[in-house]
PDB file of N, CA, C and O in Angstrom:
ATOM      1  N   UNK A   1       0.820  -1.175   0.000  1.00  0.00           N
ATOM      2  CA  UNK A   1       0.000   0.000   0.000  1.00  0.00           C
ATOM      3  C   UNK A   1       0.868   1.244   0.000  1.00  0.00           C
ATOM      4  O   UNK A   1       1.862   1.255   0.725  1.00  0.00           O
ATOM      5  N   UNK A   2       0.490   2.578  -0.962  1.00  0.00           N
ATOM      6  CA  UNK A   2       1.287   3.301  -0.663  1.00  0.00           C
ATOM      7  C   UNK A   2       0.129   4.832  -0.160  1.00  0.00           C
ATOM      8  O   UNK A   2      -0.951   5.291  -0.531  1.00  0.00           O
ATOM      9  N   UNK A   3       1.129   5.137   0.819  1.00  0.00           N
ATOM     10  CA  UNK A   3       0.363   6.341   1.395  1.00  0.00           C
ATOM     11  C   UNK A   3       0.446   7.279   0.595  1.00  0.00           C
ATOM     12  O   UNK A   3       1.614   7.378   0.222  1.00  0.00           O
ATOM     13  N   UNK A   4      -0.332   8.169   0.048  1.00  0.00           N
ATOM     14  CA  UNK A   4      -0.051   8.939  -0.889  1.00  0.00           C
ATOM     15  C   UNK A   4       0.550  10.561  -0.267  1.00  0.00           C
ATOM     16  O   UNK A   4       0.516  10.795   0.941  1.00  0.00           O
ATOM     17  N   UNK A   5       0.931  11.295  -0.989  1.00  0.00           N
ATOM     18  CA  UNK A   5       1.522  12.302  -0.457  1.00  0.00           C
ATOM     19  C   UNK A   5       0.712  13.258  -0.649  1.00  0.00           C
ATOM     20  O   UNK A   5       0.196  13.100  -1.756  1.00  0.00           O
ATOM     21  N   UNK A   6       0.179  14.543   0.064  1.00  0.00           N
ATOM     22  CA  UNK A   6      -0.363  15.836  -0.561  1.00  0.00           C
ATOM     23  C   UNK A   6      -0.540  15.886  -1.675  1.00  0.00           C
ATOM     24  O   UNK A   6      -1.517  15.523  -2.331  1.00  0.00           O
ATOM     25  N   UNK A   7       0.935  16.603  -2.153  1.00  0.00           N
ATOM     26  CA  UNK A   7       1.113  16.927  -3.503  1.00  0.00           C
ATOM     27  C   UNK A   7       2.158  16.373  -3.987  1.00  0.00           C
ATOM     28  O   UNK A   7       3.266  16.341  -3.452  1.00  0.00           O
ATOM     29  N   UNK A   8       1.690  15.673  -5.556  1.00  0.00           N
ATOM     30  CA  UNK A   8       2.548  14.696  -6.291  1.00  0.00           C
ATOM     31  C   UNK A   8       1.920  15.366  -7.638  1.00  0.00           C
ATOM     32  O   UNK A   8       0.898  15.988  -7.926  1.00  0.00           O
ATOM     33  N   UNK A   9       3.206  14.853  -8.375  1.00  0.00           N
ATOM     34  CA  UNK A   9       3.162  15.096  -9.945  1.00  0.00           C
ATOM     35  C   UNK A   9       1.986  14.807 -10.492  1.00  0.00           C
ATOM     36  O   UNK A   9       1.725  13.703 -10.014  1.00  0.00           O
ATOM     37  N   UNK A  10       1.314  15.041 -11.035  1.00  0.00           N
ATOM     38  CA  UNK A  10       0.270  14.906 -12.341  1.00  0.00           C
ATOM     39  C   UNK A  10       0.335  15.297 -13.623  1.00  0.00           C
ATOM     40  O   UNK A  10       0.430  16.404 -14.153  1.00  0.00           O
ATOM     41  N   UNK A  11       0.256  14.039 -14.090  1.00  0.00           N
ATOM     42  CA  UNK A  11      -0.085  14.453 -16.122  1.00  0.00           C
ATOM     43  C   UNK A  11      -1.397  14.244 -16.316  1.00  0.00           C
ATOM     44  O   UNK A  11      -1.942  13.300 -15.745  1.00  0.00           O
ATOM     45  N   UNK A  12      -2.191  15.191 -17.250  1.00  0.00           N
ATOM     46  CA  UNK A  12      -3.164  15.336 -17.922  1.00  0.00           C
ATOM     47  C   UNK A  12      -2.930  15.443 -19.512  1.00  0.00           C
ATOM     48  O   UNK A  12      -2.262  16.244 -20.166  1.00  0.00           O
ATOM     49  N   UNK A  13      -3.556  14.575 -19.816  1.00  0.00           N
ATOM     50  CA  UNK A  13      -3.734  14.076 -21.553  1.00  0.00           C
ATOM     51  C   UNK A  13      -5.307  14.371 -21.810  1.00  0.00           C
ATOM     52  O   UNK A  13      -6.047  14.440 -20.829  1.00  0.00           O
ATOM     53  N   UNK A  14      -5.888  14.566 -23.266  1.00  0.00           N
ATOM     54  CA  UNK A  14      -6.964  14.810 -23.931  1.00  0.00           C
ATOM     55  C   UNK A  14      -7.329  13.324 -24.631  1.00  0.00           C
ATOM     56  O   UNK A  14      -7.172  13.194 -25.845  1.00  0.00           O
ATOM     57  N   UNK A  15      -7.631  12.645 -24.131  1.00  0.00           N
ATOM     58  CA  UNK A  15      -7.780  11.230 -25.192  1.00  0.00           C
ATOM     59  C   UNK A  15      -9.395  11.369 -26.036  1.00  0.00           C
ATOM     60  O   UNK A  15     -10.391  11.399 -25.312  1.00  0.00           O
ATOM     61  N   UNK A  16      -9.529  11.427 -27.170  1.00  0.00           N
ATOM     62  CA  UNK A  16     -10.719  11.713 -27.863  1.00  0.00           C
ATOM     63  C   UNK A  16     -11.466  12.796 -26.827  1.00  0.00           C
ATOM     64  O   UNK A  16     -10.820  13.820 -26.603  1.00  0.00           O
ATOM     65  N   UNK A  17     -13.115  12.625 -26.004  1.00  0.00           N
ATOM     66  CA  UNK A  17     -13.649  12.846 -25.445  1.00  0.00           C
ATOM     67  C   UNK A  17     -13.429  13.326 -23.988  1.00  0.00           C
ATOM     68  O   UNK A  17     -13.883  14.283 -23.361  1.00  0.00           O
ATOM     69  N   UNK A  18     -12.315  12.027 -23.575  1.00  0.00           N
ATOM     70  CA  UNK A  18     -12.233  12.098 -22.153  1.00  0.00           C
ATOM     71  C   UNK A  18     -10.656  13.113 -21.588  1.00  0.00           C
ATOM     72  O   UNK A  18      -9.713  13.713 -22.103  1.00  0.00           O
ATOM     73  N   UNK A  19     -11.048  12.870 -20.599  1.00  0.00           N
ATOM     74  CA  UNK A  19      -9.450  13.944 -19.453  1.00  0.00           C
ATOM     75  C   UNK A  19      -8.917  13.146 -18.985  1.00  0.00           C
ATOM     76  O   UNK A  19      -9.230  12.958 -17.810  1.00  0.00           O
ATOM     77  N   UNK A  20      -8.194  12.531 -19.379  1.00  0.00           N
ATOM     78  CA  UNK A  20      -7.139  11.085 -18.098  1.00  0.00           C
ATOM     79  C   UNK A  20      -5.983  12.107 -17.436  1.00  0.00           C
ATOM     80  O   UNK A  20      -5.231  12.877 -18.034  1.00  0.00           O
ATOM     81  N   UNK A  21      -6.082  11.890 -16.228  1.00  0.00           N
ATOM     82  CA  UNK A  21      -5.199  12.277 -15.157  1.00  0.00           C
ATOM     83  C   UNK A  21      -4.494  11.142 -14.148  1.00  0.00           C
ATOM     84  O   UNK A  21      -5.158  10.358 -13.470  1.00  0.00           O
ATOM     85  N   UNK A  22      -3.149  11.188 -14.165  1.00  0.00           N
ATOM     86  CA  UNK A  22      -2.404   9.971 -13.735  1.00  0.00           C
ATOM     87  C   UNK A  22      -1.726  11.131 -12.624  1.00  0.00           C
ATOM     88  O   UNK A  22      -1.588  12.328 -12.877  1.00  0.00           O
ATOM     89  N   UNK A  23      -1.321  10.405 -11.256  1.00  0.00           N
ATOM     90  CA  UNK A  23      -0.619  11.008 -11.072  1.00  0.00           C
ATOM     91  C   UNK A  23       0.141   9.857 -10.195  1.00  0.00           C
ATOM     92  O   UNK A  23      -0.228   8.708  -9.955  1.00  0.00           O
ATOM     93  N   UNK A  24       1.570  10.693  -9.715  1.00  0.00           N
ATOM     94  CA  UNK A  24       2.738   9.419  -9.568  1.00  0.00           C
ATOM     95  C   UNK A  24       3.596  10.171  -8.397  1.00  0.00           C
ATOM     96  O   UNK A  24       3.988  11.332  -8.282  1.00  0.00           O
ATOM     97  N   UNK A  25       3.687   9.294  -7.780  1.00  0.00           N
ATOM     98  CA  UNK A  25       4.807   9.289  -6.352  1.00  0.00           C
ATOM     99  C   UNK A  25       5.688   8.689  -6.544  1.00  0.00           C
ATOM    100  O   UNK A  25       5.565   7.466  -6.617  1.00  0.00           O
ATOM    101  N   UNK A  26       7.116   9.393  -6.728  1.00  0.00           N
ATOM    102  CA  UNK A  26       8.813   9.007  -7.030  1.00  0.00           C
ATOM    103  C   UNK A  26       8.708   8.043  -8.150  1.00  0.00           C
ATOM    104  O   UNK A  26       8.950   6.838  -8.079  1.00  0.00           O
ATOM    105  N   UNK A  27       8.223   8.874  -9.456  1.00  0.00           N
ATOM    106  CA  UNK A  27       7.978   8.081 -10.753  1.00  0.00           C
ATOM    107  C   UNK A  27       7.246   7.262 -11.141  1.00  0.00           C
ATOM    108  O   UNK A  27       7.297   6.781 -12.273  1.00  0.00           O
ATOM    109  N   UNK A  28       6.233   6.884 -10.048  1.00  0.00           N
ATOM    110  CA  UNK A  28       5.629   5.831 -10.549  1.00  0.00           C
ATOM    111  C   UNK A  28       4.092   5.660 -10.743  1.00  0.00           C
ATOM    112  O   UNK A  28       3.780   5.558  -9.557  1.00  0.00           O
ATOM    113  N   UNK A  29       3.078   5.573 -11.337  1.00  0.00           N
ATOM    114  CA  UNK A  29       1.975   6.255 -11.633  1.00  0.00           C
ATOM    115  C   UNK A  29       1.080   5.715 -10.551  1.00  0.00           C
ATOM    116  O   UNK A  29       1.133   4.486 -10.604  1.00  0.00           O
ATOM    117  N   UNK A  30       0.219   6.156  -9.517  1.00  0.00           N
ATOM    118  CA  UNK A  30      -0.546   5.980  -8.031  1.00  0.00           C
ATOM    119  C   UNK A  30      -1.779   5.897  -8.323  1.00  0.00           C
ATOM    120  O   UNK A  30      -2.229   4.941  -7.691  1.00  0.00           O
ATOM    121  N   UNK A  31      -2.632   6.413  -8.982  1.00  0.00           N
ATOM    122  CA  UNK A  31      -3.810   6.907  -9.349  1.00  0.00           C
ATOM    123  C   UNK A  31      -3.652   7.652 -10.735  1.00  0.00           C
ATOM    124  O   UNK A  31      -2.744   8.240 -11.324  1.00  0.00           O
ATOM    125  N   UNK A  32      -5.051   7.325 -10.979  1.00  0.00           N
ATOM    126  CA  UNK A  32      -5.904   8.002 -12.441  1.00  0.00           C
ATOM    127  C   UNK A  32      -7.384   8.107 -12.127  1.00  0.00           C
ATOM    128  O   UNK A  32      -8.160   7.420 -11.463  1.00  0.00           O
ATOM    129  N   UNK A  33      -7.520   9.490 -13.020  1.00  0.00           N
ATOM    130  CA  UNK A  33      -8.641  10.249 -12.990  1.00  0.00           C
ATOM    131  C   UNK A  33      -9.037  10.212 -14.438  1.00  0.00           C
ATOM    132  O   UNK A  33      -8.356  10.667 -15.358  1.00  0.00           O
ATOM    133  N   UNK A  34     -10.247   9.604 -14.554  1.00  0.00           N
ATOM    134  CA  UNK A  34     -11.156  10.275 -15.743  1.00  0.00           C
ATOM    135  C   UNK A  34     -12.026  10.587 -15.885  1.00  0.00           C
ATOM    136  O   UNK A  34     -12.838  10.292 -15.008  1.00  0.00           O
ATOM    137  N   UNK A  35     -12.422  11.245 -16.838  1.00  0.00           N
ATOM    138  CA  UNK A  35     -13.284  12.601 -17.098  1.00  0.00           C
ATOM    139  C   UNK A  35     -13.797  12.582 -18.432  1.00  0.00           C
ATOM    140  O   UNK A  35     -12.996  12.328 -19.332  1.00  0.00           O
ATOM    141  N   UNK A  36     -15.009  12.809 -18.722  1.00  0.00           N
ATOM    142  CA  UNK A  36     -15.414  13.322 -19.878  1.00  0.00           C
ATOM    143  C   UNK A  36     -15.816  15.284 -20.208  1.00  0.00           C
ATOM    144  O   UNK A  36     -16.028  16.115 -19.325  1.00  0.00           O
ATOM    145  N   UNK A  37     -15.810  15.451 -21.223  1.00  0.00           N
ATOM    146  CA  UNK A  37     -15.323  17.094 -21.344  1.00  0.00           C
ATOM    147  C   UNK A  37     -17.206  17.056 -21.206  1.00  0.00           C
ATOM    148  O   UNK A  37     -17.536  18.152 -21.661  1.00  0.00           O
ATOM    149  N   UNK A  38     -18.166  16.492 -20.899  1.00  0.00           N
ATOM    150  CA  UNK A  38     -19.199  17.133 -21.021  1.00  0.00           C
ATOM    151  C   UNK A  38     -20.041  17.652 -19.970  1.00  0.00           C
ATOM    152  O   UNK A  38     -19.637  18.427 -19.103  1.00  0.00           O
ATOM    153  N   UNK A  39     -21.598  17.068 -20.093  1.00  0.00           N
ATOM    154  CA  UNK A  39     -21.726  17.134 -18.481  1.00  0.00           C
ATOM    155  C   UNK A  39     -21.788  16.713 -17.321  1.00  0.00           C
ATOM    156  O   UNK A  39     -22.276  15.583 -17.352  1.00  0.00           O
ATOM    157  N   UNK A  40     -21.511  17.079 -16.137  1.00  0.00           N
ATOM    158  CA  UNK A  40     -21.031  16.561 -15.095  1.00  0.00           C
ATOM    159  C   UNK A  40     -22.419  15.704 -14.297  1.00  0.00           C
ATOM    160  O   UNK A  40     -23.505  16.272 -14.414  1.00  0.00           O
ATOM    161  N   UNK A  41     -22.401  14.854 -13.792  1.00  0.00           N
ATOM    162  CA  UNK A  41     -23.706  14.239 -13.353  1.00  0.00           C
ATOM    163  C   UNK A  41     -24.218  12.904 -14.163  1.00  0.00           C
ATOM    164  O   UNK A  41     -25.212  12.310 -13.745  1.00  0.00           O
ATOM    165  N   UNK A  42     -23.747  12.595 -14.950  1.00  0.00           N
ATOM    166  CA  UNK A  42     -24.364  11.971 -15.944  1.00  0.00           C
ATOM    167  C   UNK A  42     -23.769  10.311 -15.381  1.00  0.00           C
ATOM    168  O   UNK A  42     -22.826  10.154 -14.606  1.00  0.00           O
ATOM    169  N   UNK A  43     -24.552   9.259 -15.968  1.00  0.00           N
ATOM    170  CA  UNK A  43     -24.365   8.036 -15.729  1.00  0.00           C
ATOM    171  C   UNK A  43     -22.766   7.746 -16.025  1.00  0.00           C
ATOM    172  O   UNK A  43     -22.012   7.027 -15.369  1.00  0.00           O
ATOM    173  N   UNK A  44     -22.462   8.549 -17.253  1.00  0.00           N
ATOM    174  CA  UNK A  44     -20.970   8.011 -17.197  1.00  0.00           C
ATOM    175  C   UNK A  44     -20.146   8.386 -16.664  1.00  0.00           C
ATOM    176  O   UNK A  44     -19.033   7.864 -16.593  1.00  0.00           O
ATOM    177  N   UNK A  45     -20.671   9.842 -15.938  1.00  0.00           N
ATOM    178  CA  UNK A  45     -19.359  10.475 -14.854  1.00  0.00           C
ATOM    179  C   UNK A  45     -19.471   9.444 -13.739  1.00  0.00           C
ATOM    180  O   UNK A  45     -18.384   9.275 -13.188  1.00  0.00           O
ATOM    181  N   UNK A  46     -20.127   8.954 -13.408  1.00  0.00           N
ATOM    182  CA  UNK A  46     -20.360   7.889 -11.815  1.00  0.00           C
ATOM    183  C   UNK A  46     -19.350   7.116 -12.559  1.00  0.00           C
ATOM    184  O   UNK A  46     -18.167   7.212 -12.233  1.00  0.00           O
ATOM    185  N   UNK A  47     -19.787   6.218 -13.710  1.00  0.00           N
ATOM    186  CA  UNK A  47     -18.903   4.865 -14.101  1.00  0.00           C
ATOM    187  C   UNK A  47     -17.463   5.204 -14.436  1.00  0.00           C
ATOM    188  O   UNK A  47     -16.565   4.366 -14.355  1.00  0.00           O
ATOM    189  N   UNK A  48     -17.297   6.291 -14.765  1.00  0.00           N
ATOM    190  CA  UNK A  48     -15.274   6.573 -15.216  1.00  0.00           C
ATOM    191  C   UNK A  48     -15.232   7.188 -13.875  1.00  0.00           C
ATOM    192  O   UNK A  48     -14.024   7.211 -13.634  1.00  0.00           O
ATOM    193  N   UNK A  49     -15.889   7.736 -12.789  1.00  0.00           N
ATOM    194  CA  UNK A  49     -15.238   8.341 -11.462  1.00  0.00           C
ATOM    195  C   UNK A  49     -15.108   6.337 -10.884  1.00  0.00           C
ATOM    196  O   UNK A  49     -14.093   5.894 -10.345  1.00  0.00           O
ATOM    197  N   UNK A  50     -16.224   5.570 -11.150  1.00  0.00           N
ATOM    198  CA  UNK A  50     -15.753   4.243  -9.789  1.00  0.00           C
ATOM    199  C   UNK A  50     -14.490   3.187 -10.933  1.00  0.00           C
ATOM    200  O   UNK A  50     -14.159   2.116 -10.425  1.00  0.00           O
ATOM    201  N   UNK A  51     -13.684   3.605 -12.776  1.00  0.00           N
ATOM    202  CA  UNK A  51     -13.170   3.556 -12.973  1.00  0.00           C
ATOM    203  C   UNK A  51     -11.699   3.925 -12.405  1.00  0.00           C
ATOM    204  O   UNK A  51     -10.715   3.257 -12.087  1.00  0.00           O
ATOM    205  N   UNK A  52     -11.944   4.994 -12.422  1.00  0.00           N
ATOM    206  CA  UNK A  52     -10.745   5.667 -11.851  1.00  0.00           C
ATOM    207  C   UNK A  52     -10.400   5.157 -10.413  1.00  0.00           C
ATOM    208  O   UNK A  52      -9.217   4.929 -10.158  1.00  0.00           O
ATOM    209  N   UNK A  53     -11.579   4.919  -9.238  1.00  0.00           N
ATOM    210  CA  UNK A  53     -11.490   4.485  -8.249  1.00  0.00           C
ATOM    211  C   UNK A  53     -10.549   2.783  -8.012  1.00  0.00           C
ATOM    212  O   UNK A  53      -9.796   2.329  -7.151  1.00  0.00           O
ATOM    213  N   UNK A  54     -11.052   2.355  -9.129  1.00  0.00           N
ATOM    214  CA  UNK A  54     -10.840   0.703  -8.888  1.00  0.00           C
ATOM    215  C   UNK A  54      -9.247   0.715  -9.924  1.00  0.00           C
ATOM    216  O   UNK A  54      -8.528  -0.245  -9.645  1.00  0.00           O
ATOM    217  N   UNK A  55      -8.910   1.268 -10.570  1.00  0.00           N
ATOM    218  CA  UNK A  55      -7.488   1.409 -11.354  1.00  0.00           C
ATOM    219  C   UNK A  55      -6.320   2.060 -10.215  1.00  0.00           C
ATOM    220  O   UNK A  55      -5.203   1.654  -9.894  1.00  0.00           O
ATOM    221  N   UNK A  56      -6.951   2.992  -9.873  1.00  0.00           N
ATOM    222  CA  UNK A  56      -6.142   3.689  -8.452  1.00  0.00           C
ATOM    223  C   UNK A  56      -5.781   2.588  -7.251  1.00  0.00           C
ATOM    224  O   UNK A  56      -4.630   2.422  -6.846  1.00  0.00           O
ATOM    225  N   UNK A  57      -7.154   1.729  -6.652  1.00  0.00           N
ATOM    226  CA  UNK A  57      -6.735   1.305  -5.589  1.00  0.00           C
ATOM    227  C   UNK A  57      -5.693   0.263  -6.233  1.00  0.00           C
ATOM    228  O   UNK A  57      -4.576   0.322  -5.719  1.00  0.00           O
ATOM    229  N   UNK A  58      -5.887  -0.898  -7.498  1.00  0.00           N
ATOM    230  CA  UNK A  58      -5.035  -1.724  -8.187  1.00  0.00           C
ATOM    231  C   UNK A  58      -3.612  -1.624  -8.303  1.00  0.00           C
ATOM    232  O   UNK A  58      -2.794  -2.508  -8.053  1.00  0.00           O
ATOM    233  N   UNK A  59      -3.336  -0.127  -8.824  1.00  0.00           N
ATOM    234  CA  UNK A  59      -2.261   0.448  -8.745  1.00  0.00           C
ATOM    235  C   UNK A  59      -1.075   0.763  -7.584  1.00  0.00           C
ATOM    236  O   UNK A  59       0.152   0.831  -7.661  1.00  0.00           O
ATOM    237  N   UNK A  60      -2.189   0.948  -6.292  1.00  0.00           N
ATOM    238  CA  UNK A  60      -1.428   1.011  -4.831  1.00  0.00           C
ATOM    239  C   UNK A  60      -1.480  -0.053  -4.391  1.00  0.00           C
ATOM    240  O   UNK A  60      -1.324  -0.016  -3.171  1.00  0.00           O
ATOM    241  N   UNK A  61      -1.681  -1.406  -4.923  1.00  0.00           N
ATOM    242  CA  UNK A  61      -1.449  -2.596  -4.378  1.00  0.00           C
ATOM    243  C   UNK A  61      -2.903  -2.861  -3.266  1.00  0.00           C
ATOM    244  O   UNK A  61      -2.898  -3.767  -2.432  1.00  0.00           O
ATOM    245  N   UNK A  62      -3.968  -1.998  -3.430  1.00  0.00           N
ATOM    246  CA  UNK A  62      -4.984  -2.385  -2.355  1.00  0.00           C
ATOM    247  C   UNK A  62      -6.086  -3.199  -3.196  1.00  0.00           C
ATOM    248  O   UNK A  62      -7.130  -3.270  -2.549  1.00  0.00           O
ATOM    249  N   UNK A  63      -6.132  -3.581  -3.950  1.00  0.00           N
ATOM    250  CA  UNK A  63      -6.678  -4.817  -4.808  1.00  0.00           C
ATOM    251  C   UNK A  63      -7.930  -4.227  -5.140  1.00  0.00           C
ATOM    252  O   UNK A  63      -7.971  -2.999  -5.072  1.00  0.00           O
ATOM    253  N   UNK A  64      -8.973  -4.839  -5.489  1.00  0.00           N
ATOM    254  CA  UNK A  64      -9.855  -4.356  -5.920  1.00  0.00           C
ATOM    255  C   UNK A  64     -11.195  -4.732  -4.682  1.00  0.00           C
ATOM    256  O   UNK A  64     -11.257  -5.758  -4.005  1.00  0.00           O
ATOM    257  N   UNK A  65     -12.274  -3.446  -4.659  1.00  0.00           N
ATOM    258  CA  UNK A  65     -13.684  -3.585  -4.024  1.00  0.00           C
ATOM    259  C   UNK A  65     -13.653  -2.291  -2.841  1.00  0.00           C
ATOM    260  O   UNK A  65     -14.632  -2.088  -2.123  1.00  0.00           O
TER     261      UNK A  65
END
C-alpha cells in the first residue's frame, strides 16, 4: 500500500472525449482520474469516477472492491 503524499506530480492528456489524469509518487503512476469534457452528473461520470477508483486502488497494491 502506498500512502499517498499531498502533492505529487500529475499528467493530464486529452484522449478523444475524455481527461485522463495519472498522477505518480517518485515516478511511478498511483492513481488516475477520468473525465469526460461534457456534463457533469451523468451516468458516465459515476462509471469513469468508480473507474478511476478501482485502477487507483489496483495500482497502490490495495486490490480491488
Amino acid at each position: 500500500m502506498i500512502d499517498l503524499p499531498t502533492r505529487r506530480e500529475c499528467v493530464t492528456e486529452d484522449v478523444g472525449p475524455f481527461s485522463v489524469a495519472v498522477g505518480f509518487v517518485d515516478g511511478r503512476p498511483c492513481e488516475v482520474f477520468v473525465t469526460k469534457r461534457d456534463k457533469t452528473g451523468t451516468d458516465l461520470d459515476g462509471i469513469l469516477y468508480e473507474l478511476g477508483v478501482a485502477v487507483s486502488k489496483i495500482m497502490q497494491g490495495k486490490g480491488r472492491g
